[in-house]
C-alpha positions as CSV (number, residue, x, y, z in Angstrom):
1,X,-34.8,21.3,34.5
2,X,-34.8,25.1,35.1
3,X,-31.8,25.2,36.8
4,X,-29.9,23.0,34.0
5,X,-31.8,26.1,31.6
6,X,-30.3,29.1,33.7
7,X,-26.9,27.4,33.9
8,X,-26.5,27.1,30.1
9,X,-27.9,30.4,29.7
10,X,-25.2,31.9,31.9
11,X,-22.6,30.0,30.3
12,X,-24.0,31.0,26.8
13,X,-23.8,34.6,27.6
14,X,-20.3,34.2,29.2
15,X,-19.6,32.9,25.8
16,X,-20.7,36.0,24.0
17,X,-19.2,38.6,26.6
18,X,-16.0,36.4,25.8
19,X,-16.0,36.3,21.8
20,X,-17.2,40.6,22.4
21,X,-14.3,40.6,24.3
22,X,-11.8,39.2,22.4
23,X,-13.1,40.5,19.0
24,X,-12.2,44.3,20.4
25,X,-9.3,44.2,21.8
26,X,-7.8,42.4,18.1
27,X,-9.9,45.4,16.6
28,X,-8.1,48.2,19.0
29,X,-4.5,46.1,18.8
30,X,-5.2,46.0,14.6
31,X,-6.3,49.5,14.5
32,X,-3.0,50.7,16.8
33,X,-0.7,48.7,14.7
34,X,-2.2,50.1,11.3
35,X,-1.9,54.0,12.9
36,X,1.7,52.9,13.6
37,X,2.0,52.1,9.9
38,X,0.4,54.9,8.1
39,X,3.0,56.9,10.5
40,X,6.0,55.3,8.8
41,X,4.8,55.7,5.7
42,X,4.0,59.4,6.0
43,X,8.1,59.4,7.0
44,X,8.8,57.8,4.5
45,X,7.2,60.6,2.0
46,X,9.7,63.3,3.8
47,X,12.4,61.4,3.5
48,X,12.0,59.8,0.1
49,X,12.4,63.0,-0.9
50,X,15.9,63.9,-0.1
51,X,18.1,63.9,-3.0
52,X,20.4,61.3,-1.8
53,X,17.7,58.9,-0.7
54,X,18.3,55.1,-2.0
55,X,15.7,52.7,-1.6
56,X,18.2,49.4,-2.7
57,X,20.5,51.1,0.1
58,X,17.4,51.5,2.4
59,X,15.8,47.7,1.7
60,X,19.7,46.4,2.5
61,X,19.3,47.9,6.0
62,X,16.1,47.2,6.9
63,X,15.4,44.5,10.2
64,X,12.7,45.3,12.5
65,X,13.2,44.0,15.4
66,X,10.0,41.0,16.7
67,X,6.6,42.5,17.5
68,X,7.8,46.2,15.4
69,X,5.3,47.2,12.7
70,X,7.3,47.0,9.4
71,X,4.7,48.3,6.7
72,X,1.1,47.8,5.0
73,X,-0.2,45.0,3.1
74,X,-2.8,47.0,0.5
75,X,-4.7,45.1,-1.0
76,X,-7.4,47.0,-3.8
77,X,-9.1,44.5,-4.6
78,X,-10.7,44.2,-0.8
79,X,-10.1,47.7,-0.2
80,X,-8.1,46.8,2.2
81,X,-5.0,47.9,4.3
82,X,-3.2,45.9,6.6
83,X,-0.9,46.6,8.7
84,X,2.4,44.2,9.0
85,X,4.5,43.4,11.8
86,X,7.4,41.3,12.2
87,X,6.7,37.8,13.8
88,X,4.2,35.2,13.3
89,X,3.8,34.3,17.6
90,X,-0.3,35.0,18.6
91,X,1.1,38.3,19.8
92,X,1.8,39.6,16.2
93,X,-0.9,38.1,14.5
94,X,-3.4,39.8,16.6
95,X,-2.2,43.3,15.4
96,X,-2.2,42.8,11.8
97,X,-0.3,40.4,9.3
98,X,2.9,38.7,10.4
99,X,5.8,38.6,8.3
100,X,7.6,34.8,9.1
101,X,10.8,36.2,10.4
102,X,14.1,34.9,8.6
103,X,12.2,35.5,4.8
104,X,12.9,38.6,2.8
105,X,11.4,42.6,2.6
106,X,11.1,44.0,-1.1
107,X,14.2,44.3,-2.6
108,X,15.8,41.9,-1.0
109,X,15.8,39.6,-3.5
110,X,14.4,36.7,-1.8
111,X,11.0,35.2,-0.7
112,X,8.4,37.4,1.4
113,X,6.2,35.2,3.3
114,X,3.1,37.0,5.3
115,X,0.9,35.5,7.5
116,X,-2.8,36.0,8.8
117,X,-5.5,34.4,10.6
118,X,-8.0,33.4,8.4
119,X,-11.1,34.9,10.3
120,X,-9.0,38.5,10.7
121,X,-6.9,39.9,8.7
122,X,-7.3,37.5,5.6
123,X,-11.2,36.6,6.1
124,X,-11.8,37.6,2.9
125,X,-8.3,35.8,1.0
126,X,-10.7,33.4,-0.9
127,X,-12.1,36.3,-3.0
128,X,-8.7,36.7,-4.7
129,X,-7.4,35.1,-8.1
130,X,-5.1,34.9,-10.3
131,X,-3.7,38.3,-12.0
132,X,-4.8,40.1,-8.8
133,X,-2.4,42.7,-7.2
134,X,-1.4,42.7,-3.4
135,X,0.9,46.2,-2.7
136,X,3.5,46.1,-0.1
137,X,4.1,49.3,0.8
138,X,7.2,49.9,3.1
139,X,9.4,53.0,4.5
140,X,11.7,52.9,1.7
141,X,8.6,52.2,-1.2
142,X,5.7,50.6,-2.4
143,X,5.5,47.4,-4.3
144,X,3.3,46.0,-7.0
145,X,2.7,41.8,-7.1
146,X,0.9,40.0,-9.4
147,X,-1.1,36.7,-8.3
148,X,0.4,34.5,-10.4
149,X,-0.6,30.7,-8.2
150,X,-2.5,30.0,-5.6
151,X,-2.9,25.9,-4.0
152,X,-3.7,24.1,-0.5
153,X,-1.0,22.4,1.6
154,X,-1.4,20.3,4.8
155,X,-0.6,22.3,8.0
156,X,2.5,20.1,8.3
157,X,4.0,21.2,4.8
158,X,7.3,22.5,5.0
159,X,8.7,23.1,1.6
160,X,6.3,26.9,1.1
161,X,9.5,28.6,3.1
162,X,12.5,27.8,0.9
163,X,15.1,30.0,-0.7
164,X,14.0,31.2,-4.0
165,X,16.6,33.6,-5.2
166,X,14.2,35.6,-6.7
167,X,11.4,37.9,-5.1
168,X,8.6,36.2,-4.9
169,X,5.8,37.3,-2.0
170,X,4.0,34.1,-0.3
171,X,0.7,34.9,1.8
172,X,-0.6,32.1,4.0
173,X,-3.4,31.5,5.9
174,X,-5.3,28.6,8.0
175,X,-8.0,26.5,5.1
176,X,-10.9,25.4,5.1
177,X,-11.9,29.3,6.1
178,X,-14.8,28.5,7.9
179,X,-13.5,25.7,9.4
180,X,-13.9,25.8,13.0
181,X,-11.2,24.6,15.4
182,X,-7.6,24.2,14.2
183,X,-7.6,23.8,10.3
184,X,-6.0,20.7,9.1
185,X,-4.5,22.9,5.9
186,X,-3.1,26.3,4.6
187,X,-3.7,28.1,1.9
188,X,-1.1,29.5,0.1
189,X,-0.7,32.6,-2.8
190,X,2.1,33.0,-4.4
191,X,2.3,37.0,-6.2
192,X,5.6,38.0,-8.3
193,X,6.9,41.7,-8.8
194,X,5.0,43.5,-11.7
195,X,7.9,45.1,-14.0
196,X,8.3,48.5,-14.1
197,X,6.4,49.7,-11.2
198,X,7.6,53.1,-9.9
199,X,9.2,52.7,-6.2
């Protein structure tokens, strides 16, 4: 009976060195990716200050290749800054939010759809409601949305990544949050542009 006690001991601690494990190196990968972020947006002051700077021109042109950090996701309400990168593979979402690759980038004129794990980067999405603001702030700008929806899908929904044609920023995330294993659902927040915001 001692044995069978030592043996689960061991394997409990191996647990815990595990979950220690893993925890920091999504902690160092998150706080890499959001270094890598704050750098583009400190460009982005320089440039944005040229004369002939457009930021329409700028959003046309902008692609990030897979796995390249793309911008923040600020949100004030959590006091929080995220940092995004383009790709939603476990590689991506272990360094910050993952933008679904194929959807839009502000002023594109299309649907932006960000994704997080739900005990990471968007642990704390439940807190937000309606009228909230989520800032996406990218090389060529920042950008103001206002919650304006939020609802639960099954996992197996595939109508929340459809064409739009209009800006409208999706975040999604695994629900229940404290579910533990692979969450039957996702929960979804739609946010629109707030008018005259200064880019």
């Amino acid at each position: 009976m001692k044995f069978i006690s030592y043996v689960l001991m061991i394997v409990g601690v191996g647990f815990l060195a595990f979950g220690g494990y893993q925890w920091y190196m999504t902690t160092s990968a998150q706080s890499e990716a959001a270094s890598e972020a704050q750098a583009l947006i400190a460009e982005r002051n320089a440039i944005s200050a040229e004369d002939d700077f457009d930021p329409l021109e700028a959003a046309k042109n902008f692609n990030p290749e897979m796995g390249e950090t793309a911008g923040i996701l600020h949100i004030p309400k959590l006091e929080a800054d995220l940092p995004i990168i383009e790709g939603t593979h476990e590689d991506e979402l272990e360094r910050g939010v993952g933008h679904y690759q194929g959807t839009a980038y502000p002023l594109q004129n299309e649907q932006i759809v960000l994704s997080g794990h739900r005990d990471t980067v968007f642990r704390e999405m439940g807190e937000l409601e309606i009228g909230d603001h989520l800032v996406v702030q990218m090389e060529y700008g920042d950008f103001t949305y206002e919650i304006t929806e939020t609802k639960i899908v099954s996992a197996d929904d595939r109508t929340i990544i459809v064409p739009h044609h209009e800006e409208v920023l999706t975040l999604t995330t695994c629900y229940p949050f404290n579910f533990i294993g692979y969450a039957p659902d996702r929960y979804i927040i739609y946010a629109y542009p707030v008018e005259n915001q200064d880019d």
